[in-house]
C-alpha positions as CSV (number, residue, x, y, z in Angstrom):
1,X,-32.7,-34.9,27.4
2,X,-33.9,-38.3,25.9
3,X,-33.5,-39.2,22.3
4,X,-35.9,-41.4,20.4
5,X,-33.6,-43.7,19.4
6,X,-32.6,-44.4,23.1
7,X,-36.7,-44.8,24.1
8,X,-37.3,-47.0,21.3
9,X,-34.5,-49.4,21.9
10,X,-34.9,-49.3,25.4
11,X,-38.6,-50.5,25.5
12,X,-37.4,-53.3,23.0
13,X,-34.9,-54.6,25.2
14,X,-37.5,-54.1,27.9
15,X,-39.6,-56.6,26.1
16,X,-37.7,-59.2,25.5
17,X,-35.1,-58.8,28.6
18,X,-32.2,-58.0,26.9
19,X,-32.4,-60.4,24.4
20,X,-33.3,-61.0,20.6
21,X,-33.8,-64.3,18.2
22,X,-34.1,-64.3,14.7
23,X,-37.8,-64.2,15.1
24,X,-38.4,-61.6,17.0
25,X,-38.7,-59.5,13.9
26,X,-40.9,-56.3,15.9
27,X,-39.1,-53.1,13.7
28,X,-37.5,-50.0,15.8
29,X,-39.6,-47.9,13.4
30,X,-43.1,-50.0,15.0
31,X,-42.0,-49.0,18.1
32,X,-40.9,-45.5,17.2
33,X,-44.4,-45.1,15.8
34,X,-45.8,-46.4,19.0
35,X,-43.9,-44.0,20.9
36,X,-45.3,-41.1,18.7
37,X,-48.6,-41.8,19.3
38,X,-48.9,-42.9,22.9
39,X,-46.6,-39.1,23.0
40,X,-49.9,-37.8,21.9
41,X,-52.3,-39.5,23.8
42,X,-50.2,-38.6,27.2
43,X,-50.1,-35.2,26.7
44,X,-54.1,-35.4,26.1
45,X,-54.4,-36.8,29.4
46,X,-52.1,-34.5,31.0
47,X,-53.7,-30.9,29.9
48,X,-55.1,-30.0,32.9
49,X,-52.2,-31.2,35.0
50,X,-50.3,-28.2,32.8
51,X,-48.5,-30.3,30.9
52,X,-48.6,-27.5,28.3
53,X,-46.3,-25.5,30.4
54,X,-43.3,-27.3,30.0
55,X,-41.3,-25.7,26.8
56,X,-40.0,-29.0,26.1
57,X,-42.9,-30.3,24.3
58,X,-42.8,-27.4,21.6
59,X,-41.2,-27.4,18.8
60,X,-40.4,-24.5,16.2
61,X,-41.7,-24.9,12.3
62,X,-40.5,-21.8,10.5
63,X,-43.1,-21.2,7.7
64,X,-40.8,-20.4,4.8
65,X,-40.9,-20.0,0.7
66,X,-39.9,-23.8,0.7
67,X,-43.4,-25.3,2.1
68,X,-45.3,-22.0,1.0
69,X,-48.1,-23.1,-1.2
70,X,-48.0,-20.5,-3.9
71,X,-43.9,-20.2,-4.9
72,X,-44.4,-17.6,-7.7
73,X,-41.2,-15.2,-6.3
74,X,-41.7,-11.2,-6.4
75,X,-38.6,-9.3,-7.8
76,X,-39.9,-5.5,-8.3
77,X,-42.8,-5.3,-10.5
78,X,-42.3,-8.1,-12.4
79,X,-44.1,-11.6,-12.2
80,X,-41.4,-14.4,-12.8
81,X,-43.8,-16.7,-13.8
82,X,-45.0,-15.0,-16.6
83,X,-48.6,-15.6,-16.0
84,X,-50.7,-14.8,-19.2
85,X,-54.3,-14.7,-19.6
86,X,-55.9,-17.7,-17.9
87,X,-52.9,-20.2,-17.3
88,X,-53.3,-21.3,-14.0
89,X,-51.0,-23.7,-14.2
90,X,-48.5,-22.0,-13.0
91,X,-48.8,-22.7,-9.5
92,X,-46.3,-25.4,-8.3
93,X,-44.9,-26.4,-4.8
94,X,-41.0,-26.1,-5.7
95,X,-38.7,-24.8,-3.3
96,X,-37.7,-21.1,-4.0
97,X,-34.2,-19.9,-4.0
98,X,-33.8,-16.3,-5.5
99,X,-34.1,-12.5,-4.3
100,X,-35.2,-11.8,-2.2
101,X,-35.6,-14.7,-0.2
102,X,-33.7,-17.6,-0.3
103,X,-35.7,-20.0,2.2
104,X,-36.5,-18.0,4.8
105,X,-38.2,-14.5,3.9
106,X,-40.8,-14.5,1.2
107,X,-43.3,-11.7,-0.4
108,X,-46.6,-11.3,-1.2
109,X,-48.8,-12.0,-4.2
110,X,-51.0,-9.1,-5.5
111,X,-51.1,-6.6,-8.5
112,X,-49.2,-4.4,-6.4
113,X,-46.3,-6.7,-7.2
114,X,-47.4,-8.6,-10.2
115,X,-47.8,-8.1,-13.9
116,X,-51.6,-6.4,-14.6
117,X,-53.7,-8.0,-17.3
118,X,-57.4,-8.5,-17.6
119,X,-57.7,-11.0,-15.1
120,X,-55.1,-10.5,-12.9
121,X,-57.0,-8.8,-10.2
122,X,-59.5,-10.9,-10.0
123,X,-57.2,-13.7,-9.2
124,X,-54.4,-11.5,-7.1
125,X,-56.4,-9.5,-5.6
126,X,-59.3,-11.6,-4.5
127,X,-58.4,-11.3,-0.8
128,X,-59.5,-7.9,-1.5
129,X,-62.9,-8.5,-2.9
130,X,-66.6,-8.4,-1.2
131,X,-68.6,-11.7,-2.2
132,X,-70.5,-8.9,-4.5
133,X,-66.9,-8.3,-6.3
134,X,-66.5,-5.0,-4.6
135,X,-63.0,-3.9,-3.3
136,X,-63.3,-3.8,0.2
137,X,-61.4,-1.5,2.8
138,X,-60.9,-1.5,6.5
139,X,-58.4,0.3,8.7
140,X,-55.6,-1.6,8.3
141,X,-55.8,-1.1,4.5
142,X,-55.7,2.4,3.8
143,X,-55.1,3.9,0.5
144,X,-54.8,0.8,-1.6
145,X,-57.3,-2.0,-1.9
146,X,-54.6,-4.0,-3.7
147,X,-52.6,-3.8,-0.1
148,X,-54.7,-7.1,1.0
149,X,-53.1,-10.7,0.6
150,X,-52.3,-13.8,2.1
151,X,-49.7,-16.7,2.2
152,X,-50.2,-20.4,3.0
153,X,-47.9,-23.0,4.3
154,X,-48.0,-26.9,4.1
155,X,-47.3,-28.2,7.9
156,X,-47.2,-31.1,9.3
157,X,-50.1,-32.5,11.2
158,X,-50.5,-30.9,14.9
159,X,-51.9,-32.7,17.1
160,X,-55.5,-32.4,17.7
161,X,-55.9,-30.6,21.2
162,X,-59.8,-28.3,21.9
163,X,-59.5,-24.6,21.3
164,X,-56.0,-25.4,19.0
165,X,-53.9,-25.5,22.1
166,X,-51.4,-27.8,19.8
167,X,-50.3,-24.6,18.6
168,X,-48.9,-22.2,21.0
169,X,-48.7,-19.1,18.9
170,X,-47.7,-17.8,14.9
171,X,-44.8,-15.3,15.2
172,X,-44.2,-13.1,12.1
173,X,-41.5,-10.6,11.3
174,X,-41.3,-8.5,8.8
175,X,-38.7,-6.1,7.3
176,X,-39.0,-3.3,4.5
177,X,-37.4,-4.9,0.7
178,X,-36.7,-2.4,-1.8
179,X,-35.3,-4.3,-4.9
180,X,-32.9,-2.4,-7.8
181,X,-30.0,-2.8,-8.6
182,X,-29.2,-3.8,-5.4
183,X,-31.5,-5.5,-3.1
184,X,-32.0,-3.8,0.2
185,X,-33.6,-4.3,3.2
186,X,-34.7,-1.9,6.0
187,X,-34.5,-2.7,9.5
188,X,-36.7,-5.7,11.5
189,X,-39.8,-4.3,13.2
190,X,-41.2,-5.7,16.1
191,X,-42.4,-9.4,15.3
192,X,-46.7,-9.6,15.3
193,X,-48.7,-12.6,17.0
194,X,-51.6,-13.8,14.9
195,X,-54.4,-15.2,16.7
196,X,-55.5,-18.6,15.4
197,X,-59.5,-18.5,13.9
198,X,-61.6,-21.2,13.2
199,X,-63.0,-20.9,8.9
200,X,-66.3,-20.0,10.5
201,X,-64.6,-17.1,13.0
202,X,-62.4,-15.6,9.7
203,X,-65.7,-15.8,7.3
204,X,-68.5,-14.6,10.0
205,X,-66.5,-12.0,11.8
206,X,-67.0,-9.0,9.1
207,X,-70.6,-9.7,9.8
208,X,-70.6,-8.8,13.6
209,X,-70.6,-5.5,14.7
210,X,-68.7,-6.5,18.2
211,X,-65.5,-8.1,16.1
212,X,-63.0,-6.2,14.7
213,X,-61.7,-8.4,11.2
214,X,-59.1,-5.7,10.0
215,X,-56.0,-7.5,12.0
216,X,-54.4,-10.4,10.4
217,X,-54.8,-13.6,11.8
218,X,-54.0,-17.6,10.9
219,X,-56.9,-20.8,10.1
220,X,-55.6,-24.2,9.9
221,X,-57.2,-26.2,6.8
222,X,-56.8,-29.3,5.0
223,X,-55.7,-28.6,1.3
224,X,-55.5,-29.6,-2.2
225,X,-53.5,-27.8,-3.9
226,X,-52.0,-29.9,-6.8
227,X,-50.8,-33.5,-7.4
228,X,-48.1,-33.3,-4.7
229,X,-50.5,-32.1,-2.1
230,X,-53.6,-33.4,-1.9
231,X,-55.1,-33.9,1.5
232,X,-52.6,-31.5,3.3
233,X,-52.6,-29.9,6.6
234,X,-51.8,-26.0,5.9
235,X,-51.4,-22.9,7.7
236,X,-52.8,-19.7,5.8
237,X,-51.9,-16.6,7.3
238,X,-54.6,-13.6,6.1
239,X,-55.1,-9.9,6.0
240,X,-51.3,-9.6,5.3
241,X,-50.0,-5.9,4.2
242,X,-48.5,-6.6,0.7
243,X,-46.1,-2.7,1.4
244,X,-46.0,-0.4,4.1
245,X,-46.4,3.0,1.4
246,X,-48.6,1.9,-1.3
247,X,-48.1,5.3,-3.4
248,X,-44.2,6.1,-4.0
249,X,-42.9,9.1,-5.7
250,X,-43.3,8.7,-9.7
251,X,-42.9,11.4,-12.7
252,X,-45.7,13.5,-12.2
253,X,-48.3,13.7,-14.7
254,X,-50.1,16.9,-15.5
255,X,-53.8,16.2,-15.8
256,X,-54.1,17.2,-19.7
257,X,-51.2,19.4,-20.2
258,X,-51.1,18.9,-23.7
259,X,-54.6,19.8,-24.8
260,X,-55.0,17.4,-27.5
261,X,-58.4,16.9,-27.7
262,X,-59.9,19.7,-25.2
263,X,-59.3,21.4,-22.0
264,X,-60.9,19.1,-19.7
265,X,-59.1,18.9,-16.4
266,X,-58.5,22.8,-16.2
267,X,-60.8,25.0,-13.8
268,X,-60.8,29.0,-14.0
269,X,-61.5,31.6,-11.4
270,X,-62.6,35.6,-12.4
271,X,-63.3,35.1,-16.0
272,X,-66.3,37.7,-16.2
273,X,-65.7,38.8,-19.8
274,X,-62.5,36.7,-20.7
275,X,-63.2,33.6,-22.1
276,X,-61.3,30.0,-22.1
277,X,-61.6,27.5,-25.1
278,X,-59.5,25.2,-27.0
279,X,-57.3,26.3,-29.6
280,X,-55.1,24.5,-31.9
281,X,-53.9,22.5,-29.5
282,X,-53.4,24.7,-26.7
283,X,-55.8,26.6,-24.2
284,X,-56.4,29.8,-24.9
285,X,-57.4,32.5,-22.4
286,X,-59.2,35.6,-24.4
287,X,-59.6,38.7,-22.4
288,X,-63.2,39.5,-24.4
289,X,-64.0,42.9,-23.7
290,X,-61.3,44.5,-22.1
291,X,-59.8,44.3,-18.5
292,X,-59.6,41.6,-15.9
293,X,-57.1,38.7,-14.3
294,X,-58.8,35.2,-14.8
295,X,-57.2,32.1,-13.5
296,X,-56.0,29.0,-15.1
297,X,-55.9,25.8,-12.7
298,X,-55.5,22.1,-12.4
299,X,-55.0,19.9,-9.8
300,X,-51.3,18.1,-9.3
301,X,-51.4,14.3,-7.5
302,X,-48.6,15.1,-5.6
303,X,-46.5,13.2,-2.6
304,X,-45.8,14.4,0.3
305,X,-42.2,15.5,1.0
306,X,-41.4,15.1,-3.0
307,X,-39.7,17.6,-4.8
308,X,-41.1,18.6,-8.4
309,X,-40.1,20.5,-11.6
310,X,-42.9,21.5,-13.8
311,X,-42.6,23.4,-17.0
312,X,-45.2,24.7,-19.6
313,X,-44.9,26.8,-23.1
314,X,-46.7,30.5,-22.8
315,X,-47.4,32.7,-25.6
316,X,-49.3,35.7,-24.7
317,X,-50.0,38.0,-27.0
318,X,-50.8,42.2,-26.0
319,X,-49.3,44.2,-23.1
320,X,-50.4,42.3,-19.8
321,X,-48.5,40.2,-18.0
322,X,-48.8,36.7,-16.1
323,X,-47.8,35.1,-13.3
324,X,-46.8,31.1,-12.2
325,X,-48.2,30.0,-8.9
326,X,-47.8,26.4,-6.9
327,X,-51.0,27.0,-3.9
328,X,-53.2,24.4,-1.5
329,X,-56.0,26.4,-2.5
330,X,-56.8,28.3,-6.0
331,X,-59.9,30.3,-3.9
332,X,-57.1,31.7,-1.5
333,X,-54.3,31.9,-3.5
334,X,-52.7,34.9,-1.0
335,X,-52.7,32.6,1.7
336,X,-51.7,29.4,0.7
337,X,-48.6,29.8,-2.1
338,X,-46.1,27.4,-2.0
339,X,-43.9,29.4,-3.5
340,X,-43.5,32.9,-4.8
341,X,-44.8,34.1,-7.6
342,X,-42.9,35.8,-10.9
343,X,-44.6,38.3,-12.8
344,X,-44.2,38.7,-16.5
345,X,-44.7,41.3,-18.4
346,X,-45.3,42.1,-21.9
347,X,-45.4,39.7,-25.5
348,X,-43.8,36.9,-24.8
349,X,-43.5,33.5,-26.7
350,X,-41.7,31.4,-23.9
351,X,-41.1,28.5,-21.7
352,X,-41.2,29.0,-17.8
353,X,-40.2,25.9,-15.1
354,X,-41.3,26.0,-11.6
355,X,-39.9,24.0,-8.9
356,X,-41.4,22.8,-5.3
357,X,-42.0,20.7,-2.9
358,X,-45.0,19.0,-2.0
359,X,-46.3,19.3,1.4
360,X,-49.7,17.2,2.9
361,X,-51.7,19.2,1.6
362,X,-53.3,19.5,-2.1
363,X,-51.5,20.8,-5.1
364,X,-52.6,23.2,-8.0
365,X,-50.4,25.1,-10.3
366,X,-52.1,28.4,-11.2
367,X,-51.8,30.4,-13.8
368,X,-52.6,33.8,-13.7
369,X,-53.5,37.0,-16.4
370,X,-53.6,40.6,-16.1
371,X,-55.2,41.6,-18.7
372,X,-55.7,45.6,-19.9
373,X,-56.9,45.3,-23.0
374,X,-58.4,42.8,-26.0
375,X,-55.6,40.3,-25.6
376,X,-54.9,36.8,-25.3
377,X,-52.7,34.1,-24.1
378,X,-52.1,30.3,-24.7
379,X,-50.9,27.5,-23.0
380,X,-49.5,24.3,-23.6
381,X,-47.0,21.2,-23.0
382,X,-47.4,21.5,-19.5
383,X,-45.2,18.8,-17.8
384,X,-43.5,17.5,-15.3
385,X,-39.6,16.6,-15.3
386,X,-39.3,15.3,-12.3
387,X,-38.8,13.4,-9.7
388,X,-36.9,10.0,-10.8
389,X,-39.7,7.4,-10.3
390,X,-38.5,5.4,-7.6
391,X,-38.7,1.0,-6.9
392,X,-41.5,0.0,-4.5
393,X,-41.4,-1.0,-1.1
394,X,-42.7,-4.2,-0.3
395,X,-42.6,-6.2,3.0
396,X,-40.4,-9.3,3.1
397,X,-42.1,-11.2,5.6
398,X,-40.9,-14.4,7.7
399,X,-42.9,-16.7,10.2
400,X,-42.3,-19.5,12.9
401,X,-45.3,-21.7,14.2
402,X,-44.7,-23.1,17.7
403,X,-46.3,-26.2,17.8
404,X,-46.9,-29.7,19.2
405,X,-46.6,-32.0,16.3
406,X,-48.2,-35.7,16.1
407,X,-45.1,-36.8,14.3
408,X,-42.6,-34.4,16.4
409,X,-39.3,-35.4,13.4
410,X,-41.3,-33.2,10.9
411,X,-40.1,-30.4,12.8
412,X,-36.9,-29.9,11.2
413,X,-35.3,-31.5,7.7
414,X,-32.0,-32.1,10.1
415,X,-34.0,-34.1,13.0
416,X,-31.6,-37.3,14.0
417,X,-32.9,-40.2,16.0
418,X,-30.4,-40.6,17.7
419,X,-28.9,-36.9,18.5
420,X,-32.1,-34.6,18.4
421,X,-33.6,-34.3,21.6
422,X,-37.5,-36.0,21.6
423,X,-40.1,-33.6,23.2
424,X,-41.5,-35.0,26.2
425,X,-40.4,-34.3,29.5
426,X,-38.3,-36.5,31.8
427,X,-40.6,-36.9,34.2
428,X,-43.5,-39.0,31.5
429,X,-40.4,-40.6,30.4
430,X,-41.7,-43.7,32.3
431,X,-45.2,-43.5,31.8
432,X,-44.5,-43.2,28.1
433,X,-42.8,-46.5,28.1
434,X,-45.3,-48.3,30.3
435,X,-48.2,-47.1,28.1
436,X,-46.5,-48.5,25.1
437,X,-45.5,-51.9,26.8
438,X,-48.8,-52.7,28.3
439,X,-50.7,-51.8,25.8
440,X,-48.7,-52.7,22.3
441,X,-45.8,-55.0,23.4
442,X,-48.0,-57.3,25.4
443,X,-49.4,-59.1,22.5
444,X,-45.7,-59.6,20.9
445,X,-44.6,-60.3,24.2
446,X,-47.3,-63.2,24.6
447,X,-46.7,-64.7,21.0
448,X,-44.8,-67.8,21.2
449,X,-40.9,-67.9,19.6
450,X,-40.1,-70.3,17.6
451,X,-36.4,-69.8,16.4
452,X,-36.1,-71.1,12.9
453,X,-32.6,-73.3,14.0
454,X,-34.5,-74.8,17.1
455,X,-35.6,-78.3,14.8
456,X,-39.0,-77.5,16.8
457,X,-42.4,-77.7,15.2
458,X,-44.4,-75.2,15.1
459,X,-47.8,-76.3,14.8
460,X,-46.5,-78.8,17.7
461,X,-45.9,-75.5,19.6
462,X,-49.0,-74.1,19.0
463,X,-50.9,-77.4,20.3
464,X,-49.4,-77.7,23.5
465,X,-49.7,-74.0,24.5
466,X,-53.5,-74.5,23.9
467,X,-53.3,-73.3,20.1
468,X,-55.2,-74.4,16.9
């Protein structure tokens, strides 16, 4: 492999044989830029003799929180940059160095991970919107709109090849982050390949029928984002997944358990005579004119595979009794308990807990009445102790580009002219250097020297060689 240092020096000494005066004042870096462009213009020339084959040419740019345009980090729920009402300002370009990424792995921006306020969704969450300001959903998405965001990078400039062949392909990997009290990661899935769209192909594509726009995929635009990058060239990655599970187990909340204001929320099966109304603060089940069982039910929003605790305060009043049941189905209760049911009998002035486990199915806790006379019964403070809410889940992403770069020592902050090897193959070694003395050293070649310590005119110089 061939350094840059060595083709640069080697076409100077090329020029002037060997030799250098005072007054041969052509810089390494002129040449060096030479060399960079006459780089590009080879490998133009060379596409359909598969120049693009050769690996040497490519060069890795990892797209990291350090040239990521937005650098607001995500720890948990909370939003670092304590964004308030309409403060935009708060986007800068500053290299980002805590949990969970340091340089290399980086989160996404959304209300899923962000402070809420007014306007907070409407900014986070604007990936998700139609142009109508409609939450949109496709089947990548499911179950959260606020699942949908996307992360831009400052690169430097590609080169300019048809069809983007400058840039071989985005690689992204991304591992499950859970942060608490300590920050843990899950294990690496199998890294994803975004395709590269033109702005037209990413806007038009939810329009046509025959394209599918629910992947994620990569355009490459020119940016300005604030006073330190204006005029940039910038990757933007969309349709990213802000967290694998977008509903994690939390406490449980009864719909209306404490029957405040009124019973809304509650549904009842067999009340013929009985009766249900509000009463004091509690919902009371009257038996009206004599025998019967009516049902009490609500709906739980349940997870699957969680394990619950509910308990509620029951006063019934007469000899009956009750029962507690968990079901899937409060029309088929026989048939679709979770668990079994207790029967009470007699006055009572109580609190009963029932524990379960939710399956995939819907939830209801029931409560049922036997009822033999002009009696009645009253609930209340139905709750949930359980479970522990637990931290979200968020993906912690990272991403290479594999490009060809017009300027190939942007690649990396560590690139050395003299030790890192330049991408071009051995084989257009040559031409390189012939393209770059024929067409750029021929006029410096040409110029007459005139050697300050020589005592010789100049102007005389210039006369005899035919000059003005």
């Amino acid at each position: 492999m061939i350094t840059l240092n060595e083709i640069a020096y080697n076409i100077k000494n090329l020029a002037y044989g060997g030799k250098s005066n005072s007054e041969a004042n052509l810089t390494i870096s002129q040449i060096k830029h030479w060399v960079h462009y006459h780089r590009a213009k080879l490998i133009a020339d060379n596409l359909d003799k598969g120049i693009l084959s050769n690996h040497i040419i490519w060069q890795n740019y990892e797209l990291n929180a350090g040239n990521m345009l937005d650098s607001i980090i995500m720890q948990g729920n909370d939003d670092p940059s304590a964004f308030a009402g309409s403060d935009l300002n708060r986007w800068t370009n500053i290299p980002k160095d805590a949990t969970p990424q340091a340089l290399d792995r980086w989160t996404l921006d959304s209300t899923l991970t962000s402070k809420n306020d007014a306007l907070t969704p409407y900014l986070k969450d604007s990936h998700s919107l139609s142009q109508y300001g409609n939450y949109k959903k496709t089947s990548q998405f499911k179950n959260d709109y606020r699942n949908i965001s996307q992360a831009g990078f400052t690169i430097p400039e590609p080169l300019m090849l048809k069809d983007y062949k400058s840039i071989k392909n985005i690689e992204l990997d991304r591992i499950v982050w859970k942060n608490g009290a300590d920050d843990t990661f899950g294990r690496s899935f199998e890294p994803i390949l975004l395709p590269i769209k033109t702005l037209d192909e990413g806007m038009y594509s939810k329009h046509n029928r025959f394209t599918s726009d629910n992947k994620p995929y990569a355009t490459l635009e020119r940016v300005d984002f604030n006073d330190d990058i204006h005029n940039s060239t910038a990757l933007i990655l969309k349709g990213l997944q802000v967290a694998p599970i977008v509903k994690l187990p939390t406490a449980l909340v009864v719909p209306n358990g404490t029957f405040d204001t009124d019973i809304n929320g509650w549904y009842f099966n067999n009340l013929n005579t009985a009766t249900a109304s509000l009463s004091s603060g509690t919902l009371r089940l009257d038996s009206g004119s004599g025998s019967g069982i009516p049902e009490a039910y609500t709906k739980l929003n349940t997870i699957n595979g969680t394990s619950y605790t509910i308990s509620l305060d029951i006063n019934l009043q007469g000899n009956q009794w009750y029962q507690i049941w968990v079901v899937t189905d409060p029309q088929d209760i026989w048939n679709t308990n979770i668990i079994p049911q207790t029967t009470i009998n007699g006055i009572s002035n109580t609190t009963e807990t029932v524990t379960f486990t939710a399956g995939p199915d819907d939830v209801y806790i029931l409560i049922r009445i036997g009822f033999t006379a002009i009696e009645y019964l009253t609930i209340d403070n139905v709750i949930s102790t359980g479970p522990t809410p637990q931290q979200p889940i968020f993906w912690s992403y990272k991403a290479n580009a594999r490009m060809i770069l017009a300027d190939p020592t942007k690649a990396n902050p560590s690139w050395d002219d003299s030790k890192t090897p330049y991408p071009i193959p051995m084989e257009y070694v040559s031409d390189l250097t012939q393209r770059v003395m024929s067409q750029e050293m021929g006029v410096v070649i040409k110029t007459p020297v005139d050697d300050i310590e020589d005592n010789l005119d100049t102007t005389k110089m210039m006369r005899e060689k035919g000059g003005a």
